[in-house]
PDB file of N, H, CA, C and O in Angstrom:
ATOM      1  N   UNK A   1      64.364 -49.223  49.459  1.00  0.00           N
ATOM      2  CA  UNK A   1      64.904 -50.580  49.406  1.00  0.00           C
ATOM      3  C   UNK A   1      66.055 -50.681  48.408  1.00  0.00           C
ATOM      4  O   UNK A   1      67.022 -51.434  48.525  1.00  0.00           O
ATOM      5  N   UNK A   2      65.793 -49.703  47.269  1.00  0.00           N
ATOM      6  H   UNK A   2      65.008 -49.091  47.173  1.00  0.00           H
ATOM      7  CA  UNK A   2      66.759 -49.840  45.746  1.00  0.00           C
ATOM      8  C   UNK A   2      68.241 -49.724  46.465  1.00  0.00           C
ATOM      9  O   UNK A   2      69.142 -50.547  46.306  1.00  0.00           O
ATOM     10  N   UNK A   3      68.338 -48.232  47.503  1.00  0.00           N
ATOM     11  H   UNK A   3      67.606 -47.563  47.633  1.00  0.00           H
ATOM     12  CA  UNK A   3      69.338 -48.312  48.109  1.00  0.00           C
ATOM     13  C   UNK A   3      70.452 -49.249  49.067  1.00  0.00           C
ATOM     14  O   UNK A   3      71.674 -49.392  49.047  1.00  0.00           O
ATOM     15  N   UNK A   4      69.649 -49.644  49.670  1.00  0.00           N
ATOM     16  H   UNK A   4      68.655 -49.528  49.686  1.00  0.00           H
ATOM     17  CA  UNK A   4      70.515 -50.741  50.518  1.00  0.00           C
ATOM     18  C   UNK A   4      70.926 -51.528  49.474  1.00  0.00           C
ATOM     19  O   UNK A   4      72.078 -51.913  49.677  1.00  0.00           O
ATOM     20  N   UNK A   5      70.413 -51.980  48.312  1.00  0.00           N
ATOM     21  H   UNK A   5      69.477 -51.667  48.147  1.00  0.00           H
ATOM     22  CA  UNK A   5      71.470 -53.128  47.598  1.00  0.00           C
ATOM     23  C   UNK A   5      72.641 -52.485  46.769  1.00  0.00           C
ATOM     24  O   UNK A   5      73.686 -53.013  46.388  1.00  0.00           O
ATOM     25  N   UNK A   6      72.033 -50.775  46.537  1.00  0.00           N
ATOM     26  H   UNK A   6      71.184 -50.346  46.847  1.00  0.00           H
ATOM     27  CA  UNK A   6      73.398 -50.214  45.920  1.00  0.00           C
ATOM     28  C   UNK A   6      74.639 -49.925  46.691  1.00  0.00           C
ATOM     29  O   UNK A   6      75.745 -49.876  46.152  1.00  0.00           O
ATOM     30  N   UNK A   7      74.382 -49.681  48.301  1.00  0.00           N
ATOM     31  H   UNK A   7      73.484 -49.720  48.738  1.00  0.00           H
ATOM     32  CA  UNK A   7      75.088 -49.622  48.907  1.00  0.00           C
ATOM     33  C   UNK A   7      76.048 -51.132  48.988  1.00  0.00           C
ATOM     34  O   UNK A   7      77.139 -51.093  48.419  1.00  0.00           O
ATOM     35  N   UNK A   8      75.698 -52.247  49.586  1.00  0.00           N
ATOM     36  H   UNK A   8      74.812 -52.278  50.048  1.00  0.00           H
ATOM     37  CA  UNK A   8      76.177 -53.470  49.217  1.00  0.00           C
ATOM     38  C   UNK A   8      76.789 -53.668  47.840  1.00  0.00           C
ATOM     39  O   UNK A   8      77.840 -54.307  47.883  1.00  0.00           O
ATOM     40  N   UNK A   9      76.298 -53.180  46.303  1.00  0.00           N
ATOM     41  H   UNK A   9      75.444 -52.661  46.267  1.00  0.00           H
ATOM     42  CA  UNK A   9      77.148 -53.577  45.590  1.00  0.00           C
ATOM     43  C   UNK A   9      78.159 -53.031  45.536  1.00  0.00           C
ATOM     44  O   UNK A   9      79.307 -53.469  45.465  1.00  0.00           O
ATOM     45  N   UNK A  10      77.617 -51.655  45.581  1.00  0.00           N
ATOM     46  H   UNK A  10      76.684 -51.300  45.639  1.00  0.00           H
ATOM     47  CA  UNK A  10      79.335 -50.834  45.627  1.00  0.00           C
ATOM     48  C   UNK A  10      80.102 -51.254  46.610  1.00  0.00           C
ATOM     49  O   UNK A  10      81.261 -51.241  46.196  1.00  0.00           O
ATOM     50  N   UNK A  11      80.039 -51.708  47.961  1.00  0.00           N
ATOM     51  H   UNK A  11      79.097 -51.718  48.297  1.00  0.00           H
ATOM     52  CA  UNK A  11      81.113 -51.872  48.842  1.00  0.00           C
ATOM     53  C   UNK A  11      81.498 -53.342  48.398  1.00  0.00           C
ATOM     54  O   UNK A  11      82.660 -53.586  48.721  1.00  0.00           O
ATOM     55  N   UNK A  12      80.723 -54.646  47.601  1.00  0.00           N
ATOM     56  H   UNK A  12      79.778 -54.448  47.338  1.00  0.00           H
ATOM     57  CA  UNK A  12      81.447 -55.829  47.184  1.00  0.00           C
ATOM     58  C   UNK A  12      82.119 -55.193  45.890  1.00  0.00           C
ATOM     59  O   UNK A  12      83.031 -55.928  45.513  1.00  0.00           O
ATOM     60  N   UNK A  13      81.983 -54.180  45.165  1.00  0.00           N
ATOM     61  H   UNK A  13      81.242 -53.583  45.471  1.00  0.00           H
ATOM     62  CA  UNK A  13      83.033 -53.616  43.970  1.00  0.00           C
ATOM     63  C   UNK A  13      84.206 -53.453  44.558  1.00  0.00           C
ATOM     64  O   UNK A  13      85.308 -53.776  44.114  1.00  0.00           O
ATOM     65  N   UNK A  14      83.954 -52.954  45.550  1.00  0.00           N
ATOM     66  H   UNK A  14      83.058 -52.691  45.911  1.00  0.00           H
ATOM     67  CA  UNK A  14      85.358 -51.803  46.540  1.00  0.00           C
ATOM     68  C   UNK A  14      86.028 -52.499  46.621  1.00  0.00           C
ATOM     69  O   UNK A  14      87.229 -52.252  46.516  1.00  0.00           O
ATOM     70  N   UNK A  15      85.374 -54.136  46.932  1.00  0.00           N
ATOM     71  H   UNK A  15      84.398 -54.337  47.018  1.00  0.00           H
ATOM     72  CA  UNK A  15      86.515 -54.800  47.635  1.00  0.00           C
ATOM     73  C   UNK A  15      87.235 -56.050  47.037  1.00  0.00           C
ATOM     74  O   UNK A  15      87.968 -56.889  47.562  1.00  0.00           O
ATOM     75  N   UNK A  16      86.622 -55.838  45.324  1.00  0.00           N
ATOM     76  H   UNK A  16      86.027 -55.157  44.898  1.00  0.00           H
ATOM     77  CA  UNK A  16      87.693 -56.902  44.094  1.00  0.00           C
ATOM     78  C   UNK A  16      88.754 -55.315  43.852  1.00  0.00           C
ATOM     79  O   UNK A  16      88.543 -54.108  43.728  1.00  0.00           O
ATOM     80  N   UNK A  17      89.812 -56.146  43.883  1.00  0.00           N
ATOM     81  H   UNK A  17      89.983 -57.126  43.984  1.00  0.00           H
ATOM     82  CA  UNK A  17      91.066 -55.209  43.777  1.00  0.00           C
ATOM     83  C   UNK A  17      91.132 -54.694  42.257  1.00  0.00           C
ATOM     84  O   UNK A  17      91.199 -53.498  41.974  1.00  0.00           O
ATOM     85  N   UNK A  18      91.106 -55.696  41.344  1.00  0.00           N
ATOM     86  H   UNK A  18      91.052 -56.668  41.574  1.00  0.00           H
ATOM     87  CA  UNK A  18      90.805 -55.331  39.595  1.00  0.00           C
ATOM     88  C   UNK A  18      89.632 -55.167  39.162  1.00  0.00           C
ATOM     89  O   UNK A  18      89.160 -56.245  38.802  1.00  0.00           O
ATOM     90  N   UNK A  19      88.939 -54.312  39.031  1.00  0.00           N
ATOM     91  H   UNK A  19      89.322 -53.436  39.324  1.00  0.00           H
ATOM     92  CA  UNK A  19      87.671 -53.964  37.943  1.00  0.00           C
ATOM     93  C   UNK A  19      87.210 -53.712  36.762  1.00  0.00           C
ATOM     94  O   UNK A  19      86.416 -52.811  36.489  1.00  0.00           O
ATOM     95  N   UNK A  20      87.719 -54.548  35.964  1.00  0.00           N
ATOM     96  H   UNK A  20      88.363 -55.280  36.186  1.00  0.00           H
ATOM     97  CA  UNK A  20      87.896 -53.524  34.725  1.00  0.00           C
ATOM     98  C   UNK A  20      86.055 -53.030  33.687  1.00  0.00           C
ATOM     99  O   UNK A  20      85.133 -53.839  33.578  1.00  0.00           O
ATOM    100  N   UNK A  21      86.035 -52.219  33.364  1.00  0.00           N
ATOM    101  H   UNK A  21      86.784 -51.561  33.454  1.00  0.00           H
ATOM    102  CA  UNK A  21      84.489 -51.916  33.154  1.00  0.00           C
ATOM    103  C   UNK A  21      83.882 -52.866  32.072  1.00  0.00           C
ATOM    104  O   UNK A  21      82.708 -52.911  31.703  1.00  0.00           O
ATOM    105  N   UNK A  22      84.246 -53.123  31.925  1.00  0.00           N
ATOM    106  H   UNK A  22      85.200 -53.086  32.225  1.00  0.00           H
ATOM    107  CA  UNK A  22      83.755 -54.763  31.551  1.00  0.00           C
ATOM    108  C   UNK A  22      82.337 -55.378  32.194  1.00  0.00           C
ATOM    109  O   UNK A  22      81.159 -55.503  31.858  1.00  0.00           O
ATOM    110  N   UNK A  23      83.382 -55.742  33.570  1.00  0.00           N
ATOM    111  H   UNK A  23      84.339 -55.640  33.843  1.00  0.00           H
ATOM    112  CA  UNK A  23      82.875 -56.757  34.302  1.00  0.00           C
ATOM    113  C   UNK A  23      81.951 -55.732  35.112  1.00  0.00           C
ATOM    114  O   UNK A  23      80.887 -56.305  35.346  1.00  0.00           O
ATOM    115  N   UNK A  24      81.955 -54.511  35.597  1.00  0.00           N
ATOM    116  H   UNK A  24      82.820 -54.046  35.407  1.00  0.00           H
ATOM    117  CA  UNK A  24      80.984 -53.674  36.247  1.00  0.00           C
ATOM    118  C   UNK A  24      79.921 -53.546  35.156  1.00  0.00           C
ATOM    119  O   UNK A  24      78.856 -53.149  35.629  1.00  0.00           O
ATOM    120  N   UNK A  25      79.883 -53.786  33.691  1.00  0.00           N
ATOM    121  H   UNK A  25      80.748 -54.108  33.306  1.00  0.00           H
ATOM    122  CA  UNK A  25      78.646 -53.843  33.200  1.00  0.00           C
ATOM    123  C   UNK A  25      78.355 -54.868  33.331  1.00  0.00           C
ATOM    124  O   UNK A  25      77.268 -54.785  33.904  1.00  0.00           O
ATOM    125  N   UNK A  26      78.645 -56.179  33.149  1.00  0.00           N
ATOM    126  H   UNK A  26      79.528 -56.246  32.683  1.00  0.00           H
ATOM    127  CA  UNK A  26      78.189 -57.148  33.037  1.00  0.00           C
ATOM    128  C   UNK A  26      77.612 -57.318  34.179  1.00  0.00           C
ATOM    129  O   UNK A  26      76.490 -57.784  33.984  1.00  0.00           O
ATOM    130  N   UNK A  27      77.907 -57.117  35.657  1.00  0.00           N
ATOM    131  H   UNK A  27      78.819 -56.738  35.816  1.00  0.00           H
ATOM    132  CA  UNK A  27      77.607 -57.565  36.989  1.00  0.00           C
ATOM    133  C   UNK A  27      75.771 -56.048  36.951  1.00  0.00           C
ATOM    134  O   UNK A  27      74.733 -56.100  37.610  1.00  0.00           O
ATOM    135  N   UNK A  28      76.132 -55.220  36.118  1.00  0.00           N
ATOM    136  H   UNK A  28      76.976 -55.178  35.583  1.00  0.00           H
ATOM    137  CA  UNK A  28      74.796 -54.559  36.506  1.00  0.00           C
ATOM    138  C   UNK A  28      73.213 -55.057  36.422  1.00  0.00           C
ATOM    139  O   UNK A  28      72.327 -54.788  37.232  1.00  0.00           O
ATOM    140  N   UNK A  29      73.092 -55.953  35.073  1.00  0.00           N
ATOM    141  H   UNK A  29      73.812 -56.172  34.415  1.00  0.00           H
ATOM    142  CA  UNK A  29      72.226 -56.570  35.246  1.00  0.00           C
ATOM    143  C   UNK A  29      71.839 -57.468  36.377  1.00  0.00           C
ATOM    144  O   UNK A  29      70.611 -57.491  36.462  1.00  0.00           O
ATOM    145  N   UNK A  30      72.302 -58.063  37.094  1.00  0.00           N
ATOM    146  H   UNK A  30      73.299 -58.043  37.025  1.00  0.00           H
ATOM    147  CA  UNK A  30      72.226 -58.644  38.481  1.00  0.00           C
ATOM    148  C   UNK A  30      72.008 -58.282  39.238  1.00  0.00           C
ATOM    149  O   UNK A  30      71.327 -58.995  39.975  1.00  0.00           O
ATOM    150  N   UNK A  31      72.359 -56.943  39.716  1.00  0.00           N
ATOM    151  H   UNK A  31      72.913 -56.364  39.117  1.00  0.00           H
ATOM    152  CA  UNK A  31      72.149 -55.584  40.522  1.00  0.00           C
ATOM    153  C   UNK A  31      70.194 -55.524  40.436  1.00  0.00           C
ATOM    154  O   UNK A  31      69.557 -55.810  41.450  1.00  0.00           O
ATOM    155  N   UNK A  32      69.561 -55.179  39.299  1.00  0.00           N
ATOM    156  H   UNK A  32      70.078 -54.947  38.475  1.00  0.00           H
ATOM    157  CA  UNK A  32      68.707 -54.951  38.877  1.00  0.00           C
ATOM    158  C   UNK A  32      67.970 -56.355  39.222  1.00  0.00           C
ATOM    159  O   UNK A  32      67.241 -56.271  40.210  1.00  0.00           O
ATOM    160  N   UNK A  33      68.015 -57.528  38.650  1.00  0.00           N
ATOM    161  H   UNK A  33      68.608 -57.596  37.848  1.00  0.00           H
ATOM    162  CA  UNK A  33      67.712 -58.866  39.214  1.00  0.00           C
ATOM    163  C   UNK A  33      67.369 -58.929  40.454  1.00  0.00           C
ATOM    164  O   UNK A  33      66.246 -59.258  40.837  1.00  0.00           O
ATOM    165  N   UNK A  34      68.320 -58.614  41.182  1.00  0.00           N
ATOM    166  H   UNK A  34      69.232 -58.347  40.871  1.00  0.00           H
ATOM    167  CA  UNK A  34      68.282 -58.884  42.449  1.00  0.00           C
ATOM    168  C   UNK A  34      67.079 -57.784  43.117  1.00  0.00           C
ATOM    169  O   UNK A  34      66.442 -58.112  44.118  1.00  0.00           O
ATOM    170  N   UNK A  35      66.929 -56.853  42.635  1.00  0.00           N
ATOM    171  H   UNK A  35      67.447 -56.586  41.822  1.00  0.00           H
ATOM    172  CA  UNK A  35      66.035 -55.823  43.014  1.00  0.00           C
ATOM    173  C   UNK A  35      64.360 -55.938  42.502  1.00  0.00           C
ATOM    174  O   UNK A  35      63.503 -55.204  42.994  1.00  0.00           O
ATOM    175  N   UNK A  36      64.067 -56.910  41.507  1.00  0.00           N
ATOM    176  H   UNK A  36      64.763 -57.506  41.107  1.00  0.00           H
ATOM    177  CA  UNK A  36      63.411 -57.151  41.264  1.00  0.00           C
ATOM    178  C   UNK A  36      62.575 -58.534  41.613  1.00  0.00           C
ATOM    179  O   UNK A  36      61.377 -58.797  41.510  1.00  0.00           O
ATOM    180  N   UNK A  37      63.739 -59.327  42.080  1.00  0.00           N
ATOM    181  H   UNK A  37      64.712 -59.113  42.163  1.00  0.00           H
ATOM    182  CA  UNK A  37      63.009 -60.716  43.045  1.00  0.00           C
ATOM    183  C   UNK A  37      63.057 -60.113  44.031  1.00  0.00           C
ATOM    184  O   UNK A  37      61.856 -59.840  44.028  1.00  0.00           O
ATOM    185  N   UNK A  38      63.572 -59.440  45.302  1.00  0.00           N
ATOM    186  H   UNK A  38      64.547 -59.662  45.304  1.00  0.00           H
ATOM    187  CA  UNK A  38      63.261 -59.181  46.649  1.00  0.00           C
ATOM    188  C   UNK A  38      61.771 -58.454  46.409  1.00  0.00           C
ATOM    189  O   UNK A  38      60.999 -58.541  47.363  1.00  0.00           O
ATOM    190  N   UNK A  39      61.298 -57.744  45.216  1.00  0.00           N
ATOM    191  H   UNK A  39      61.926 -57.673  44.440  1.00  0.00           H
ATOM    192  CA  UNK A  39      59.681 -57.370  45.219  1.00  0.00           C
ATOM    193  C   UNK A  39      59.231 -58.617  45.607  1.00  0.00           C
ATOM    194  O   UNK A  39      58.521 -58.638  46.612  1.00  0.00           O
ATOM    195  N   UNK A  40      59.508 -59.805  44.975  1.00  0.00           N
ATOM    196  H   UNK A  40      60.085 -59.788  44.159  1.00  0.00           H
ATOM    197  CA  UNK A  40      58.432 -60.786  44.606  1.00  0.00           C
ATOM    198  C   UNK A  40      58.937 -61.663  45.641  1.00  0.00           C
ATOM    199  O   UNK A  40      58.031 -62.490  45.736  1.00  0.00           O
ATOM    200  N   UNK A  41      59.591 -61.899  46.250  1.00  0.00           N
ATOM    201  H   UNK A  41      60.328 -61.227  46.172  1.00  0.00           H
ATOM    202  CA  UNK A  41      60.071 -63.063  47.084  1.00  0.00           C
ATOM    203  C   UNK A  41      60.242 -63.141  48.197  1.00  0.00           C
ATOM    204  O   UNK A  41      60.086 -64.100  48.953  1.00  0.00           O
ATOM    205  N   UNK A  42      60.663 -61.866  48.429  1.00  0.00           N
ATOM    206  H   UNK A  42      60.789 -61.087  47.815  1.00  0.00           H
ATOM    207  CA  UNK A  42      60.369 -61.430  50.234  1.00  0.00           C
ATOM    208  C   UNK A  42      62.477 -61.579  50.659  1.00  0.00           C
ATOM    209  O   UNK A  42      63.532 -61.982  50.168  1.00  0.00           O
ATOM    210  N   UNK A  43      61.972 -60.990  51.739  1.00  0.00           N
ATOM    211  H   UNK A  43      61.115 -60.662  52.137  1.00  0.00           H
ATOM    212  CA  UNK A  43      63.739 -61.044  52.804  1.00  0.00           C
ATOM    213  C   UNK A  43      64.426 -62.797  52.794  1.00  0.00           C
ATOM    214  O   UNK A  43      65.582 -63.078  52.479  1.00  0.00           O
ATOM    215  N   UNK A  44      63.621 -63.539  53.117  1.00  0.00           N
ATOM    216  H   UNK A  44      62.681 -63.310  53.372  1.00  0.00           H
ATOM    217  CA  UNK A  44      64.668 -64.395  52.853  1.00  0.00           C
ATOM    218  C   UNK A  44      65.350 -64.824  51.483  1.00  0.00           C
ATOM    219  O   UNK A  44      66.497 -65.248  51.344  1.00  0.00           O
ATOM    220  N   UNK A  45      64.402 -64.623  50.517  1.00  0.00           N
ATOM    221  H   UNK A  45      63.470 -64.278  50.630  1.00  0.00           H
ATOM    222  CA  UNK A  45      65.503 -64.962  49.382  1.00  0.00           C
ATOM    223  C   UNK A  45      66.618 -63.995  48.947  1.00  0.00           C
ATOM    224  O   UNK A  45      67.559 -64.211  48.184  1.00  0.00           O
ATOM    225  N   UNK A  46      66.247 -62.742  49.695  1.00  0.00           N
ATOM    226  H   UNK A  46      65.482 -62.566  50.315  1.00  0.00           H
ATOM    227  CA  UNK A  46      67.363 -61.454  49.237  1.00  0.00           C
ATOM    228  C   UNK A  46      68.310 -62.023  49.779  1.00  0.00           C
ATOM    229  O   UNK A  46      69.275 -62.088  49.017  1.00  0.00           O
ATOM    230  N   UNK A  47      68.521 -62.577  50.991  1.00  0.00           N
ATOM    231  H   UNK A  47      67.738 -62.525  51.610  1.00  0.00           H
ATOM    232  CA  UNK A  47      69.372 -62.883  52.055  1.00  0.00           C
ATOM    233  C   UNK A  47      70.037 -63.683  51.159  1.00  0.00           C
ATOM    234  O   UNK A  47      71.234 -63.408  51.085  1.00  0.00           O
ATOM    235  N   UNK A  48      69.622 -64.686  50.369  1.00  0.00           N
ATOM    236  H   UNK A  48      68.650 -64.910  50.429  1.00  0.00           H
ATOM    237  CA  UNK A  48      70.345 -65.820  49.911  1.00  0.00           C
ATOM    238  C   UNK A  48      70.896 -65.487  48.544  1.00  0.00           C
ATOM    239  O   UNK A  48      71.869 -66.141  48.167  1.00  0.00           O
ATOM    240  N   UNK A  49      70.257 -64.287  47.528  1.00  0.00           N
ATOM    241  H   UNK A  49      69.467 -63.756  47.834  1.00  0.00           H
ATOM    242  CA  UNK A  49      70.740 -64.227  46.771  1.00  0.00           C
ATOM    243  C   UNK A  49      71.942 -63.243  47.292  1.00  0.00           C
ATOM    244  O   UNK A  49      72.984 -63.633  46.766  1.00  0.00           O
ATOM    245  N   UNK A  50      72.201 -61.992  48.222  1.00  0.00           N
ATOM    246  H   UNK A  50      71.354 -61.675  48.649  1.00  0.00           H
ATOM    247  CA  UNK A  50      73.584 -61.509  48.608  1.00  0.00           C
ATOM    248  C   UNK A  50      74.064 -62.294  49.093  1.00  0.00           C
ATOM    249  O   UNK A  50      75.254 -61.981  49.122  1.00  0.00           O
ATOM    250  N   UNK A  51      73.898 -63.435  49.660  1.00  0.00           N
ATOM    251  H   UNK A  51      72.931 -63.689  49.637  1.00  0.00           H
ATOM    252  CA  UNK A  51      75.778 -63.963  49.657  1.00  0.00           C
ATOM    253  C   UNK A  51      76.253 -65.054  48.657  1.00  0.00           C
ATOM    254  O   UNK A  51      77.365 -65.563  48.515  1.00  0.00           O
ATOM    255  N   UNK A  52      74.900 -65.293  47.907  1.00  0.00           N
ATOM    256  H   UNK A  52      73.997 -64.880  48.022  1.00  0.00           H
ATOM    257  CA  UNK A  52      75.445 -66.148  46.448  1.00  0.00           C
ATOM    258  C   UNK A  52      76.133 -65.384  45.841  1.00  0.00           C
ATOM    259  O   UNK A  52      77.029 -65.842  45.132  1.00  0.00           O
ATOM    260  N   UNK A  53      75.868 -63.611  45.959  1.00  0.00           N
ATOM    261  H   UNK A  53      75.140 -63.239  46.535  1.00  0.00           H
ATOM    262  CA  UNK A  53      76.347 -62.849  45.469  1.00  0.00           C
ATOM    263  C   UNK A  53      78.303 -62.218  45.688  1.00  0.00           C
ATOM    264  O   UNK A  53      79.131 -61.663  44.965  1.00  0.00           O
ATOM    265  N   UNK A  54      78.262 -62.634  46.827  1.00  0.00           N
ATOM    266  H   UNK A  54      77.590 -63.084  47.414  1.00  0.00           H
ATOM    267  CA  UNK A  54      79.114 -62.222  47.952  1.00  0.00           C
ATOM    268  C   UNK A  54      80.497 -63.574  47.017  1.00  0.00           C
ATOM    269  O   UNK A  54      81.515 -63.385  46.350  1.00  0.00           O
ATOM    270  N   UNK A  55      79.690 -64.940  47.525  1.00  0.00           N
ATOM    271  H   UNK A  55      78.863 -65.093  48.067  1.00  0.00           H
ATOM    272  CA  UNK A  55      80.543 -65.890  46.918  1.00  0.00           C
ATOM    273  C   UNK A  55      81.039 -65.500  45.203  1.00  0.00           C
ATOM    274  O   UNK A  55      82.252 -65.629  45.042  1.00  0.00           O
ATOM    275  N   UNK A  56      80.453 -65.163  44.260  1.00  0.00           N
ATOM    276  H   UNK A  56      79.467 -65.058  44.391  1.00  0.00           H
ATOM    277  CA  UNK A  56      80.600 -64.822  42.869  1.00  0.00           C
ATOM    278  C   UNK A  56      81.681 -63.297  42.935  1.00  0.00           C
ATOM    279  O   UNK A  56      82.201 -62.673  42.009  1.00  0.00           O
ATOM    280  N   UNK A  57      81.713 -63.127  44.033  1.00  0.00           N
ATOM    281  H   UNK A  57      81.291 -63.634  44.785  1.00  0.00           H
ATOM    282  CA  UNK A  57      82.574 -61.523  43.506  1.00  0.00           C
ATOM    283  C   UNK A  57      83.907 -62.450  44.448  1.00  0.00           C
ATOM    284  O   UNK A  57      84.993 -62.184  43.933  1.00  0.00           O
ATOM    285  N   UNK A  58      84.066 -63.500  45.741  1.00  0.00           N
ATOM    286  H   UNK A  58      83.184 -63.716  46.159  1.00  0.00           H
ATOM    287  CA  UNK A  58      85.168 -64.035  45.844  1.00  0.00           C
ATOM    288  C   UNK A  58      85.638 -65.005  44.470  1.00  0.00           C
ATOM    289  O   UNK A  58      86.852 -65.187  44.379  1.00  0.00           O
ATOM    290  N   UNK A  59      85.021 -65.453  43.713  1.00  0.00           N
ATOM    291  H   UNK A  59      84.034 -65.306  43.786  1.00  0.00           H
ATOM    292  CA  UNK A  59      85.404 -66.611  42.474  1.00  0.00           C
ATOM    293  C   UNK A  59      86.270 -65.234  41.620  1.00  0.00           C
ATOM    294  O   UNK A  59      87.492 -65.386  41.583  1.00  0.00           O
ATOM    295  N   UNK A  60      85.763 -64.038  41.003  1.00  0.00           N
ATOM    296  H   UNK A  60      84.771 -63.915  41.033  1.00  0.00           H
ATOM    297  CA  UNK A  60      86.444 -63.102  40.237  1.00  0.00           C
ATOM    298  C   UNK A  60      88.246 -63.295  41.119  1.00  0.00           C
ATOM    299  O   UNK A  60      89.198 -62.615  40.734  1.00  0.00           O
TER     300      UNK A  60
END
């Protein structure tokens, strides 16, 4: 399961044009978050937290 969300973050990294490592640490804790409510919450809230997620990497 860990995988499919690493796959997704890295391809929403891929696709902010500036990264500076900064903001890839800061965004890791979330990574981890997010992997730790889909234990407890089931598929639909994953669903809702990737594209809250999705929206927060269009605001950067």
């Amino acid at each position: 399961m860990w995988y499919y969300f690493y796959i997704l973050y890295s391809t929403f990294l891929s696709q902010v044009e500036i990264v500076s490592s900064r903001q890839v640490l800061w965004h890791l804790p979330i990574f981890y978050v997010i992997i730790i409510l889909d234990v407890f919450k089931g598929r639909l809230f994953r669903l809702y937290i990737v594209t809250s997620l999705r929206a927060s990497f269009l605001l950067l």
